[in-house]
N, C-alpha and C positions, 0 to 999 in steps of 0.2 A: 581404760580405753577399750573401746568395743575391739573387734576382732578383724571389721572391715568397717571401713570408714570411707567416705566421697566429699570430695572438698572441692567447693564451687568457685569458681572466679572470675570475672570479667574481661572479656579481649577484646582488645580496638576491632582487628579483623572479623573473631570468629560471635563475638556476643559472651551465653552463660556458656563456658566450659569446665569439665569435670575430671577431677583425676582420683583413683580408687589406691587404697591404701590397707592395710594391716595383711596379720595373716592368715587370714581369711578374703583375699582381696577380691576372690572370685564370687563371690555374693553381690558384693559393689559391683562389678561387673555385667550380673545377670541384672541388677536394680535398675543400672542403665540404662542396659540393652532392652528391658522390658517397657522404660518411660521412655523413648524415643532419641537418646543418644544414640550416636554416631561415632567410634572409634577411628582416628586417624592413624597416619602411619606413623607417626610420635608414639603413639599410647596416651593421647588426651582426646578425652571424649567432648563431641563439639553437641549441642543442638540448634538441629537444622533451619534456619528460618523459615522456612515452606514447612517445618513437621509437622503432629500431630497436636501441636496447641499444648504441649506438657506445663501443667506449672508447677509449681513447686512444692508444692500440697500432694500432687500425685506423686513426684518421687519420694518425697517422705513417707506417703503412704505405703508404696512398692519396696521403698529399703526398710522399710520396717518388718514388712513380711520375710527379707532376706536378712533380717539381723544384722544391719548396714546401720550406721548413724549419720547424719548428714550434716556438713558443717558451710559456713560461707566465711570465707576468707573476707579478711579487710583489705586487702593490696590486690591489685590488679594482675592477674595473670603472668606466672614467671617469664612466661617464653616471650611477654613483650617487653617486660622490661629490661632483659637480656638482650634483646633487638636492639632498644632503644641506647641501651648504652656503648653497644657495640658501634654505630651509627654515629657516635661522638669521638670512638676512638683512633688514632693514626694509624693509618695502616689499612688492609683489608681482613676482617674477621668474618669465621664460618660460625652462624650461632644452629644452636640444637636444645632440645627439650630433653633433659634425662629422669626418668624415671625410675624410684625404689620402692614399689611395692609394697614385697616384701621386706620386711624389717633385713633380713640375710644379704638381701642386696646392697644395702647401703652398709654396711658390714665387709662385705665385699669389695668396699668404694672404700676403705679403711688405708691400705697397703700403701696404694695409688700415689694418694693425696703428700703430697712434699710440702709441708705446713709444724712451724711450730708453736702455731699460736693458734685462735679463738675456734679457726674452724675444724682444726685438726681434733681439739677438744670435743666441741658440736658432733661430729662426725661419732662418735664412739660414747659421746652419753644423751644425744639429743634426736630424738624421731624429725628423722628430715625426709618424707617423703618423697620428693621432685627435687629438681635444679635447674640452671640453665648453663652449656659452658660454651665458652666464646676460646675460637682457636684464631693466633693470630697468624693465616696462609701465609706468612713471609720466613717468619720466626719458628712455625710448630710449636709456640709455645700455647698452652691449653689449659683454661682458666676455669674454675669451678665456681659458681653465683646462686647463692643460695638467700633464703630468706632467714634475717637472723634471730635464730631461736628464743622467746620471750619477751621479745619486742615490738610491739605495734608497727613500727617503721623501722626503716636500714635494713641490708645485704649484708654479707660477708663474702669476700672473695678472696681467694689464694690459686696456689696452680697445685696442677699435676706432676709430679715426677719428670724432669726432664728427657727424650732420648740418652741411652747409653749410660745412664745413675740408675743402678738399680733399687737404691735403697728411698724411702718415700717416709713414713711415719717411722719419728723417734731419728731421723738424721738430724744430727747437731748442727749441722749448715743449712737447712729448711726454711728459707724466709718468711715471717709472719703475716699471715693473715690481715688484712682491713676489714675496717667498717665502713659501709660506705652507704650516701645518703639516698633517700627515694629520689635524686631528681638527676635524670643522665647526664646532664653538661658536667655537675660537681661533681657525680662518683667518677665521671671518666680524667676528670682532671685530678683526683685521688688519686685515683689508680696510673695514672701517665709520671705524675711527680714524684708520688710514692713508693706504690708498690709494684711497678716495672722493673725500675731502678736495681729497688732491692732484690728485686728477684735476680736479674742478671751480675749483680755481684754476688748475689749466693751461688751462682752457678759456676760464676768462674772460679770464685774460692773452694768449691765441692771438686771442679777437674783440679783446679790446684793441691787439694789434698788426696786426691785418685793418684796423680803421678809420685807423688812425695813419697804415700804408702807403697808403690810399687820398688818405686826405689829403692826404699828402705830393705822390702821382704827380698827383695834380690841381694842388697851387700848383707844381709843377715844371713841367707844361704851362702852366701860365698865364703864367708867365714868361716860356718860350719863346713864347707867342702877343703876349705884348706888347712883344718885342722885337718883332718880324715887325712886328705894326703901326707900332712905332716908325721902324723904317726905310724903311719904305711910305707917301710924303705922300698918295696914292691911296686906301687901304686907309680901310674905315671904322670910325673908331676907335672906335663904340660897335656894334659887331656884334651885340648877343643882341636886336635885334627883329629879330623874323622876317623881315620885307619887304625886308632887306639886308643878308643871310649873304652873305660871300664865302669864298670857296673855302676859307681856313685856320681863319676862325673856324667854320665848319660843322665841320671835322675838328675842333678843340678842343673843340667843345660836345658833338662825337659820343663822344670818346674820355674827357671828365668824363663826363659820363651814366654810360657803362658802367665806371669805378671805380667812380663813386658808389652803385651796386649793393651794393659792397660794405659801405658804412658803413648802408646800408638793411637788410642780411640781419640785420649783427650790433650795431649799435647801441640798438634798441629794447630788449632781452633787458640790455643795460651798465646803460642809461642807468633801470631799473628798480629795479635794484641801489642806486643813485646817491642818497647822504644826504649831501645837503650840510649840511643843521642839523648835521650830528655831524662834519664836514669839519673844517680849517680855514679852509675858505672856506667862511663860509654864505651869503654871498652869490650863490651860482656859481648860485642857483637856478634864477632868471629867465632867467640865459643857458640851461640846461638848460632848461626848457620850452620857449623859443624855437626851442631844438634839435629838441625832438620834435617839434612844431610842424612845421617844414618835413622832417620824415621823412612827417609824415601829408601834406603839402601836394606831394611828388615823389611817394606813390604813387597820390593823386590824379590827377594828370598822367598817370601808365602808366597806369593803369587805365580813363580818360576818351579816351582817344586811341586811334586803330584803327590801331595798325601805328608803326612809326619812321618818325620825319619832323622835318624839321629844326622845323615849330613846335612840337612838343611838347617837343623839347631844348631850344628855348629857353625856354619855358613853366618848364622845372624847374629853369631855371639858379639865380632867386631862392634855391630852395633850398638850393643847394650851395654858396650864395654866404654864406648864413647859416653852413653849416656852416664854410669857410674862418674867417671872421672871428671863430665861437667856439668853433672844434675844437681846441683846446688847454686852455679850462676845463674840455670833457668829457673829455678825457683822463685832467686832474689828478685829478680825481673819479673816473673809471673804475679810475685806480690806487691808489685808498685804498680802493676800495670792493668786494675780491675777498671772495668768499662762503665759508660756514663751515657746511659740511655736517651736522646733525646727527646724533650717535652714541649714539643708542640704539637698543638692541638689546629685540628681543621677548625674553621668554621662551625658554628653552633649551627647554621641556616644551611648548610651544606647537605644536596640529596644526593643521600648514597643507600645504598640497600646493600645489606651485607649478604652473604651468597649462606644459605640452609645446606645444613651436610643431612636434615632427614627429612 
């Protein structure tokens, strides 16, 4: 593959548009900019219909002097058919045009992506250029639309890494990627029926395995702190008042604290979800309020306290201490209680314009 590459394609709005690729992209660039392209604020180069008459013989001629190769795509422009599908979908989505250049860039788009399937793949053995990603403004949820590598026709789409999950390639809970066809009405009702869906049950099973682990790492420290005390007739065997932290129960209290973050980001958002009347535990109620209860009663503590110090970890311990004793009823609850995306679609004939973030 040459070193810089320009790859042409058609757009309802804009006519022949151009996007410059390898790494060398900046030759593409000048081959452009030399045969009458125009750079947008995207980074896809338009020409002008008032220009200078460029045809396309002159820019092959011009990239050839820059060591550029020049290609003409079979599909239509990404940025429109990210529009167009966006346009189909519930909700209001912001679409944008993204651009990788260089090969590093989309390398860089590696991390991100929260996919355990076809694009995740794509992404790390397949030169993908461009994209298109549709965010949906209600949800934040941010969707990556690419053209799929080897194939005349169909897209791939999956998402981005959700707020607050930092983990994105190679998470075991990462919902798969679709295929989805060239014609908007069908890929948006794929992706409404489909891969919505799944993605919002991956995500609450992802907070659901965030609080579990948290859990866990705190009674696994606890154990080890009550050994320590156990072997220590010294040692003050009720450590969480302030006025007689010693050296191990301070590290224990400092290092529950900062799990416990974690069951504070994603728990509130589960425990929402959470119907116990329609459970087979309806009882689990009472212990779930109690639960929220001391989420609102630990952010009280941060928020009431100027800076880390051993009184306000101890202050929040109550909390986490509820949580230990009935962080296995919110679990049970948390895992009957995964959510069910609705699937309806507007109108196919429905004018809407979805709002550009570039």
């Amino acid at each position: 593959m040459a070193e810089a590459q320009i790859v042409l394609s058609h757009s309802q709005d804009s006519g022949i548009v151009a996007i410059a690729s390898g790494e060398q992209y900046p030759w593409a660039h000048t081959a452009l900019a030399e045969s009458g392209f125009r750079r947008g604020d995207d980074g896809v180069y338009h020409l002008p219909a008032d220009g200078n008459r460029t045809t396309m013989a002159d820019l092959i001629t011009c990239a050839e002097r820059h060591r550029t190769s020049v290609h003409t795509s079979s599909r239509r422009f990404i940025g429109d058919a990210g529009r167009d599908l966006a346009l189909q979908l519930p909700g209001q989505w912001d679409t944008s045009v993204e651009i990788y250049s260089h090969p590093a860039w989309q390398e860089d788009l590696v991390p991100w992506i929260w996919d355990s399937g076809e694009l995740g793949r794509a992404l790390q053995n397949e030169r993908i250029p461009y994209a298109a990603t549709l965010t949906d403004t209600e949800h934040g949820t941010t969707l990556l639309f690419v053209e799929r590598p080897g194939h005349q026709l169909g897209y791939l789409i999956g998402a981005f890494g959700p707020d607050g999950l930092d983990e994105g390639h190679g998470d075991p809970h990462a919902p798969r990627s679709i295929v989805l066809p060239p014609f908007a009405g069908r890929a948006a009702q794929a992706l409404t029926e489909r891969y919505l869906p799944a993605y919002e049950r991956a995500i609450h099973a992802r907070r659901t395995s965030a609080v579990a682990a948290a859990l866990e790492s705190i009674r696994s420290e606890l154990d080890t702190w009550q050994a320590t005390i156990a072997a220590d007739p010294d040692s003050d065997a009720t450590p969480f008042s302030a006025a007689a932290l010693g050296a191990a129960s301070e590290e224990f209290l400092d290092h529950s604290f900062r799990r416990f973050l974690a069951v504070v980001a994603h728990a509130p958002t589960l425990i929402d979800r959470c119907r116990p009347a329609n459970s087979p535990w309806p009882g689990d109620a009472a212990a779930l309020s109690r639960l929220a209860n001391a989420v609102v009663l630990f952010n009280d503590v941060v928020h009431t306290s100027h800076g880390p110090s051993r009184e306000h970890r101890a202050r929040a311990w109550p909390a986490i201490e509820t949580w230990l004793t009935h962080g296995e009823i919110f679990l049970r609850q948390a895992r009957v209680s995964a959510p069910h995306r609705p699937s309806v679609l507007p109108l196919a004939g429905a004018a809407r314009s979805p709002h550009r973030s570039r």
